[in-house]
DRENTORVO-391368 format. One record per residue (C-alpha): residue number from 1; residue in one letter; x, y negated, z negated. Coordinates in nm, 3 decimals. Layout:
# DRENTORVO-391368
   pos   code         X         Y         Z
   NUM      A         X         Y         Z
...
//
This chain:
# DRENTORVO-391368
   pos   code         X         Y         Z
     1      X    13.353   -10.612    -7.495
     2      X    13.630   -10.413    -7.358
     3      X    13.538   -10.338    -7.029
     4      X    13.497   -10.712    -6.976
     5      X    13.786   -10.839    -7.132
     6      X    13.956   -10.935    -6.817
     7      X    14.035   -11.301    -6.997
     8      X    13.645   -11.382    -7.034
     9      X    13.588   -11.463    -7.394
    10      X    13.276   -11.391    -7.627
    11      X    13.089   -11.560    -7.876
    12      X    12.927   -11.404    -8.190
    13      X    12.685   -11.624    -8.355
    14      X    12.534   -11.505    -8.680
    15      X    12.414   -11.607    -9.028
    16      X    12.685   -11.749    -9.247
    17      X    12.657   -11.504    -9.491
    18      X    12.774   -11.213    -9.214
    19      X    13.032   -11.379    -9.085
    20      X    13.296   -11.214    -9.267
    21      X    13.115   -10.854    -9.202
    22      X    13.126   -10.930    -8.852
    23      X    13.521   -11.020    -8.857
    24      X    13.575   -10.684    -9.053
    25      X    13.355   -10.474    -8.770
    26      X    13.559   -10.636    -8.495
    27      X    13.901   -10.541    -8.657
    28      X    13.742   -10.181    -8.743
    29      X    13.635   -10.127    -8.393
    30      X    13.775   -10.327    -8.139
    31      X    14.127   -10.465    -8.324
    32      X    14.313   -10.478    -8.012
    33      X    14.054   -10.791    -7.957
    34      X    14.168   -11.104    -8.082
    35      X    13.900   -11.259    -8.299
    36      X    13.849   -11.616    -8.479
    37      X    13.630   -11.715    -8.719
    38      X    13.496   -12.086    -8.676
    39      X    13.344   -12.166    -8.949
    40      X    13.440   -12.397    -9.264
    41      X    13.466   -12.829    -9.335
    42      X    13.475   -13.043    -9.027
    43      X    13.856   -13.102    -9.076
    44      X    13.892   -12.734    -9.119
    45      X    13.726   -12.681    -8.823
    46      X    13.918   -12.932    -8.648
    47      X    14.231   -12.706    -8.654
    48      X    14.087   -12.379    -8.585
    49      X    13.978   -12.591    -8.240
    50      X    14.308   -12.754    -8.193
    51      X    14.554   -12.467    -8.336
    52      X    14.357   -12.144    -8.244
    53      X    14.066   -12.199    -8.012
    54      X    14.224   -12.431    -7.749
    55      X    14.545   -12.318    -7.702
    56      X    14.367   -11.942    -7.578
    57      X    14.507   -11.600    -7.635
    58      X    14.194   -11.508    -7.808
    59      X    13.904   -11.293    -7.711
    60      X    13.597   -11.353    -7.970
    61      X    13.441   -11.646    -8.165
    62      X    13.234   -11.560    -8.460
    63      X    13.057   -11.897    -8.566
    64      X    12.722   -11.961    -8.795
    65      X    12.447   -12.142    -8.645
    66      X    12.497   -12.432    -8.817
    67      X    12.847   -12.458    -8.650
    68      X    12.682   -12.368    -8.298
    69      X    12.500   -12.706    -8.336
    70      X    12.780   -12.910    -8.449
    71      X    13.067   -12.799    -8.247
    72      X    12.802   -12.763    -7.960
    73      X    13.102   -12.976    -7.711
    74      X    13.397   -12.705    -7.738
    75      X    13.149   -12.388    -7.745
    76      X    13.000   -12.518    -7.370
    77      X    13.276   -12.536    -7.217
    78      X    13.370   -12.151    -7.187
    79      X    13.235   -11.888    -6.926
    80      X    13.128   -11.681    -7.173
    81      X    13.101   -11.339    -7.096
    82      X    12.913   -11.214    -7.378
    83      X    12.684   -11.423    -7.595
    84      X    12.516   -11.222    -7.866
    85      X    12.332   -11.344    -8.136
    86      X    12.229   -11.158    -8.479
    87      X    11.914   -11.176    -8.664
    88      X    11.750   -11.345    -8.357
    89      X    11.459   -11.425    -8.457
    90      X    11.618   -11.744    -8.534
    91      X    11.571   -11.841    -8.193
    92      X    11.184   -11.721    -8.189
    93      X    11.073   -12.116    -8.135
    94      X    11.215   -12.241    -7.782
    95      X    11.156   -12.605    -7.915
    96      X    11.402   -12.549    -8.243
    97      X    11.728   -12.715    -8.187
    98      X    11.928   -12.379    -8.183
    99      X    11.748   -12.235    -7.910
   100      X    11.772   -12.498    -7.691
   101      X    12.164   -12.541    -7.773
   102      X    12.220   -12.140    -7.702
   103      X    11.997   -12.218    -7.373
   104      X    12.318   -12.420    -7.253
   105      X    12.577   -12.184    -7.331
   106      X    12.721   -12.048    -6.997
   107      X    12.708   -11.664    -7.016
   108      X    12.733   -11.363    -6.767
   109      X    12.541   -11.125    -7.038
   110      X    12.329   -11.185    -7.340
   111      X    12.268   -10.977    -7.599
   112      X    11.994   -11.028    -7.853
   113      X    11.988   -10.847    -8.213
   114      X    11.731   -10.847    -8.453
   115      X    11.494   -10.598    -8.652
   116      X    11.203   -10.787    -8.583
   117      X    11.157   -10.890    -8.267
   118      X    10.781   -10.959    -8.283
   119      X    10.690   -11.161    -8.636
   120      X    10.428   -11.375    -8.558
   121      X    10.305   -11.369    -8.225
   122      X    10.376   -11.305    -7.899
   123      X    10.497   -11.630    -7.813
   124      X    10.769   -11.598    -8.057
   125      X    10.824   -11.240    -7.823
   126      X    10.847   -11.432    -7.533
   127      X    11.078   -11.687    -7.648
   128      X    11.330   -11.432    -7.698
   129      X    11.292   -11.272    -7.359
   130      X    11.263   -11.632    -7.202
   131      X    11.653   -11.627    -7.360
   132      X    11.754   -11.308    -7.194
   133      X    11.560   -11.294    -6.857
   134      X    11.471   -11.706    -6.834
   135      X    11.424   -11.588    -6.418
   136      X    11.166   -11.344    -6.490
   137      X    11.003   -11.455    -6.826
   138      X    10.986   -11.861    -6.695
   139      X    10.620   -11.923    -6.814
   140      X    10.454   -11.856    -7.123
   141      X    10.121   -11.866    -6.967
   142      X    10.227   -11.583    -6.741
   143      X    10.367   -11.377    -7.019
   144      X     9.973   -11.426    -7.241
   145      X     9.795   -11.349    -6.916
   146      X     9.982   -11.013    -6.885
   147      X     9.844   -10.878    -7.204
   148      X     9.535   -11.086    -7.221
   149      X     9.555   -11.096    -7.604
   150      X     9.166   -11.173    -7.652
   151      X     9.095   -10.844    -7.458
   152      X     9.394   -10.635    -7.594
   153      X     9.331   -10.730    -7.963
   154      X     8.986   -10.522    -7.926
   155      X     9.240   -10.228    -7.869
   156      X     9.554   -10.212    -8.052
   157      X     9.660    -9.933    -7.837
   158      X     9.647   -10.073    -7.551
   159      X     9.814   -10.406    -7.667
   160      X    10.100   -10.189    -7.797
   161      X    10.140    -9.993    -7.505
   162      X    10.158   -10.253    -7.282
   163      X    10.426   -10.408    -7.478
   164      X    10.641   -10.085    -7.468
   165      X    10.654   -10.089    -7.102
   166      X    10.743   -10.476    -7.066
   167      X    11.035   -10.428    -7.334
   168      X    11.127   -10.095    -7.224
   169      X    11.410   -10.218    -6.989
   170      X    11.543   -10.456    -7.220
   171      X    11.530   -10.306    -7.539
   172      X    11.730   -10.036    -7.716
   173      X    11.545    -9.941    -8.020
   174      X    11.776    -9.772    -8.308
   175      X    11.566    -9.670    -8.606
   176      X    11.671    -9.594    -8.955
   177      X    11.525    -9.285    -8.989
   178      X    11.706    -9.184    -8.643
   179      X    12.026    -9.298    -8.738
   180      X    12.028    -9.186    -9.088
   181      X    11.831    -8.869    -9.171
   182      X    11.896    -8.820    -9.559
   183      X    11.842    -9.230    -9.601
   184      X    11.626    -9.231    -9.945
   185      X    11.294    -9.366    -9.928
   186      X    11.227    -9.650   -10.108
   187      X    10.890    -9.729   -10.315
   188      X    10.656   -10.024   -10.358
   189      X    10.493   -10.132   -10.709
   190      X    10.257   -10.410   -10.725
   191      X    10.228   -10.593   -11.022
   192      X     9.980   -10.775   -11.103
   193      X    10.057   -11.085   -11.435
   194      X     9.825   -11.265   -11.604
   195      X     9.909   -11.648   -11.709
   196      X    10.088   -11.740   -12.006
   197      X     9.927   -12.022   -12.228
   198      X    10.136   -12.301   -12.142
   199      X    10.087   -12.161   -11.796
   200      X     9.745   -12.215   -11.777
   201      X     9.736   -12.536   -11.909
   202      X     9.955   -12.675   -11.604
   203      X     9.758   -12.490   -11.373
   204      X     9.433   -12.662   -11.507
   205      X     9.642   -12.961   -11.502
   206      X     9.712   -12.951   -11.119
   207      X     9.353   -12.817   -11.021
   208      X     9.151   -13.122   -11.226
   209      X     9.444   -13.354   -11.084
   210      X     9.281   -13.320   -10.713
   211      X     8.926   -13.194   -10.765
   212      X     8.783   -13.387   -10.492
   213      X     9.021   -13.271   -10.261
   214      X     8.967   -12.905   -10.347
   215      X     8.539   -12.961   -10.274
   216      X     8.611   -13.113    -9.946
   217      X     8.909   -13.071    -9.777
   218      X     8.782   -13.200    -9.466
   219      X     9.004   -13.496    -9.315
   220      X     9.407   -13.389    -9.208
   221      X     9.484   -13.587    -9.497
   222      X     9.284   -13.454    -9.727
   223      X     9.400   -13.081    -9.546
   224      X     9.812   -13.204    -9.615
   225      X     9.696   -13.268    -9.987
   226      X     9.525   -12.950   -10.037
   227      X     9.848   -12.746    -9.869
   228      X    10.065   -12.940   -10.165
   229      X     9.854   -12.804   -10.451
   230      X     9.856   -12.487   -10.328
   231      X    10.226   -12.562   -10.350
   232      X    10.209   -12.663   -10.673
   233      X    10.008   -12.361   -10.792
   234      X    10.271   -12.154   -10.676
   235      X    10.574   -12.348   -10.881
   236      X    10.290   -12.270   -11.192
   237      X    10.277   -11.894   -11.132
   238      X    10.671   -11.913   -11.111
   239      X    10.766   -12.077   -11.406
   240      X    10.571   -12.395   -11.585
   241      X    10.952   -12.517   -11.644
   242      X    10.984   -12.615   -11.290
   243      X    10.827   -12.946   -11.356
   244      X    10.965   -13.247   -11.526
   245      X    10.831   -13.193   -11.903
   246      X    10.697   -12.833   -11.946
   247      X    11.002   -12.747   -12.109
   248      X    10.999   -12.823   -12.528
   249      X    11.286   -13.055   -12.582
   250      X    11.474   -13.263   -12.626
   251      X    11.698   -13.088   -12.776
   252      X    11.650   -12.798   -12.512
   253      X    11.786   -12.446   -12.560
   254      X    11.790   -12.132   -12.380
   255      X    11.585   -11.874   -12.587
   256      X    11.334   -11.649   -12.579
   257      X    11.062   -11.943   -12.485
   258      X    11.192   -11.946   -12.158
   259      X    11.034   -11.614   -12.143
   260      X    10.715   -11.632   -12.339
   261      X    10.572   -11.919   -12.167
   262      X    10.562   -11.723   -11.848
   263      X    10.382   -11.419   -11.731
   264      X    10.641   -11.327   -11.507
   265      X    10.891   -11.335   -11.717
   266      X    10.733   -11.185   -11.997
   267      X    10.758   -10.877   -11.759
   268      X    11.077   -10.931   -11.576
   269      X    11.231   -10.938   -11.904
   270      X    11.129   -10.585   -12.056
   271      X    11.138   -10.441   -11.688
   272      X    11.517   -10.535   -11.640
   273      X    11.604   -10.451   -12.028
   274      X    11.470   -10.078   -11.903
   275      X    11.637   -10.063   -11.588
   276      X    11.968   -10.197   -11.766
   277      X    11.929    -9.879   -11.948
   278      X    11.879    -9.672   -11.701
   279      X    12.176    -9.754   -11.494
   280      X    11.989    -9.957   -11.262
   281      X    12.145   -10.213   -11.038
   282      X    11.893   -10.533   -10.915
   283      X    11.837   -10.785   -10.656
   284      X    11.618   -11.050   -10.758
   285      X    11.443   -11.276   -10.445
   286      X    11.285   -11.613   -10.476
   287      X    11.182   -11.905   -10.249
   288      X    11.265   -12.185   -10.463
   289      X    11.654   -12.285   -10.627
   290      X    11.449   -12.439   -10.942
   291      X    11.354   -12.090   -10.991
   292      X    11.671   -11.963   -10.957
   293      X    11.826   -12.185   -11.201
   294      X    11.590   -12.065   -11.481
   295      X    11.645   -11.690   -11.382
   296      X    12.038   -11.769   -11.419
   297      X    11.940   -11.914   -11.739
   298      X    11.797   -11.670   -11.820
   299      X    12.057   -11.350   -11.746
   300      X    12.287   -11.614   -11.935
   301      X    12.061   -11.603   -12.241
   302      X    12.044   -11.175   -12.174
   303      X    12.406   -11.174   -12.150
   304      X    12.383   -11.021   -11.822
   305      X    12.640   -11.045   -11.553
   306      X    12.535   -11.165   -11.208
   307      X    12.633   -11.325   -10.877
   308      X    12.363   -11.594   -10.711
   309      X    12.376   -11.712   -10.347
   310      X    12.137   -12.010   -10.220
   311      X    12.116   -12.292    -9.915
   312      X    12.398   -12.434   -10.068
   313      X    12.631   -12.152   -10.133
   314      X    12.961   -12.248    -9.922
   315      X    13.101   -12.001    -9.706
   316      X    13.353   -11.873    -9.926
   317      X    13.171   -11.840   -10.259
   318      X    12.911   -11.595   -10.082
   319      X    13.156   -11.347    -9.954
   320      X    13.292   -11.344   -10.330
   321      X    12.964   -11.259   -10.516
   322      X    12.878   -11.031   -10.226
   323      X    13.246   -10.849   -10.265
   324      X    13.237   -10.900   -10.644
   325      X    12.862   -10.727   -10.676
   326      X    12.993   -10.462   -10.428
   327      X    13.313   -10.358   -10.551
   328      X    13.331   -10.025   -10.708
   329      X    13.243   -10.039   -11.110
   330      X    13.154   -10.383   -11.045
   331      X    13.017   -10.516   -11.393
   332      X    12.706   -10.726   -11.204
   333      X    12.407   -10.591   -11.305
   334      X    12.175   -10.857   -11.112
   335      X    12.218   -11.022   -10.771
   336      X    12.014   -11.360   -10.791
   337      X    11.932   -11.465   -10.365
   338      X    11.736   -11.763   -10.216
   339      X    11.494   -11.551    -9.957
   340      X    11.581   -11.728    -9.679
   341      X    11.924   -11.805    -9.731
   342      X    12.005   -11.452    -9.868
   343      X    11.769   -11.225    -9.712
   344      X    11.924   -11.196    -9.376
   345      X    12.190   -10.987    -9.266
   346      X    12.387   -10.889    -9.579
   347      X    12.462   -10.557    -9.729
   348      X    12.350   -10.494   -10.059
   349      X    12.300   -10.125   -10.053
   350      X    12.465   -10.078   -10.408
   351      X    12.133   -10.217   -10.545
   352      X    11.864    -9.999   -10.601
   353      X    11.587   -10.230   -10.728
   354      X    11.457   -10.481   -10.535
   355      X    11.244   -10.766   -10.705
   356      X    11.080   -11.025   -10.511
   357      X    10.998   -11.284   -10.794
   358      X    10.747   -11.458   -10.537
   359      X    10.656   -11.360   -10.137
   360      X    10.694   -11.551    -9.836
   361      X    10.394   -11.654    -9.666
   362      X    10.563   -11.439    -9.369
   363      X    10.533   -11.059    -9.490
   364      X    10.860   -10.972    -9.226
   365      X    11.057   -11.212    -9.433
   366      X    10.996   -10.990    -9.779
   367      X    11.092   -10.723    -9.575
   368      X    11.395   -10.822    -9.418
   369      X    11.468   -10.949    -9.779
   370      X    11.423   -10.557    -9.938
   371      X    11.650   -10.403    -9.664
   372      X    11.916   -10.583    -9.815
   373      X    11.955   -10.245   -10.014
   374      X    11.758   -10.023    -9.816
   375      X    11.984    -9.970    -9.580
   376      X    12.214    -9.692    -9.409
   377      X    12.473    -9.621    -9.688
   378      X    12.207    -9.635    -9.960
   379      X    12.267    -9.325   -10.218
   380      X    11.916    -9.364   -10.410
   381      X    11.573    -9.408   -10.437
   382      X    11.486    -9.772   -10.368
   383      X    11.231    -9.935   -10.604
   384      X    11.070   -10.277   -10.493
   385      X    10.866   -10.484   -10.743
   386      X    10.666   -10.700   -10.593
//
């Protein structure tokens, strides 16, 4: 960024919830680089534009994705001479709005980050080189016939080493373990929960609902149907109280049947009374907000202090429960995150139990989700319950 300052600007795009790490990097760094933040309500983001952005003087934008998309107009006008986005794999499908927006920025260099460049498949591989090198990585047929996946799959090896010399050039790989040689490990525990009673009721409910969809599933209806029980099967394992009348009431009160009438619960609850105990500190993952809502009901009910960042957490409420579980003797014994919304990008390395109420059908989502606290800074072992 320095050596190309010469009144070319940059642009920084990122998750929301790194936005504010970013800034602080920048003025660590690089603070003779003027940097703006555009992020916040469309009126607030109205004056950045008018009072920061247009007027010039500055060097680097940091904006979310979400802002990429909406203030598309005033991003394509600028030569950039950096574009670099974080946690790229957010770009991995070349159809996705986002990745054909970033397609249009104007840019002299582009600079992809990410710790999983290949999820999927290799499609989703060459999407992201299609970004960098669009020249040289035009087709996607092209790219498949180069490894000829049928034949390469027979032979791991040779699938991997073929895809070592194709990203050599482009890639600089920085491992954990090379950058941080004492980094703790961190340890995986499967557990494996039985239904509660009401549980299994409301699973029996759901399965006898649809019978004749689950012995022939044959039709793309039919296929669309099945794919929403399975659904529903998973809010069951979660918590019964996800659906409209599980919970006793009315009158309805937090107590202890909130965790009795849930096998997961029933162990969350004396696993986090023992790690309270212990000194522990915990991050708790989960796809769905419903579930979230009991779990805060839930540390309510404990009396235990925590922070909890979703979808819907604004800007400026997740860079206070991220500061606020942080800070030194912070009093927040659990950390409460949406997977998706919360399992990218952040630092959570105070944490040293990680608790993934319920997996992602994607394995490199639970993944990125755990390295929330194992990660360079980290000071202990890291536990994660699965």
């Amino acid at each position: 960024m320095k050596l190309c300052r010469k009144s070319v600007p940059h642009l920084v795009i990122s998750p929301k919830s790194t936005l504010r790490n970013w800034m602080n990097e920048l003025r660590r760094w690089v603070p003779s680089l003027n940097s703006v933040c555009l992020i916040g309500s469309q009126d607030e983001r109205s004056r950045i534009i008018q009072e920061e952005i247009e007027p010039g003087g500055w060097d680097v934008v940091v904006t979310s994705y979400e802002i990429v998309l909406r203030e598309s107009t005033i991003l394509k006008k600028y030569n950039w001479c950096y574009v670099i986005i974080d946690e790229a794999h957010r770009i991995k499908n070349e159809q996705s709005k986002l990745s054909k927006m970033v397609r249009l920025l104007k840019s002299r260099n582009r600079l992809l980050i990410t710790g999983t460049p290949l999820q999927n498949n290799l499609h989703e591989l060459w999407a992201l080189l299609n970004f960098l090198l669009p020249d040289v990585f035009d087709s996607a047929d092209d790219f498949n016939a180069w490894f000829d996946t049928q034949k390469c799959l027979a032979d791991d090896k040779d699938l991997v080493t073929r895809l070592h010399g194709i990203l050599k050039p482009f890639l600089l790989r920085r491992l954990k373990s090379d950058v941080e040689k004492k980094l703790p490990p961190k340890i995986e525990t499967k557990l494996y929960v039985g239904l509660a009673p009401l549980q299994r009721q409301w699973y029996t409910k759901i399965l006898m609902k649809d019978i004749d969809i689950l012995n022939s599933a044959s039709g793309k209806l039919d296929k669309i149907r099945l794919l929403n029980i399975l659904m529903q099967l998973r809010k069951c394992a979660n918590h019964p109280y996800i659906f409209d009348g599980a919970e006793p009431g009315p009158p309805y009160t937090t107590d202890k049947h909130l965790v009795d009438n849930c096998g997961k619960m029933i162990i969350l609850d004396k696993l986090l009374i023992k790690l309270k105990e212990q000194g522990s500190r915990i991050l708790i993952f989960s796809q769905m907000t419903r579930m979230l809502d009991i779990l805060e009901d839930y540390c309510i009910w404990r009396n235990f202090e925590y922070c909890r960042l979703d979808g819907q957490t604004s800007h400026e409420d997740r860079q206070a429960s991220i500061d606020a579980y942080n800070s030194p003797n912070s009093t927040k014994f659990v950390f409460m995150l949406s997977t998706r919304a919360g399992g990218l990008g952040i630092n959570l390395a105070t944490a040293d139990v990680v608790v993934l109420y319920d997996s992602d059908w994607n394995p490199q989502v639970d993944l990125q989700a755990t390295d929330r606290a194992h990660r360079i800074g980290q000071t202990k072992t890291v536990n994660i319950i699965n």
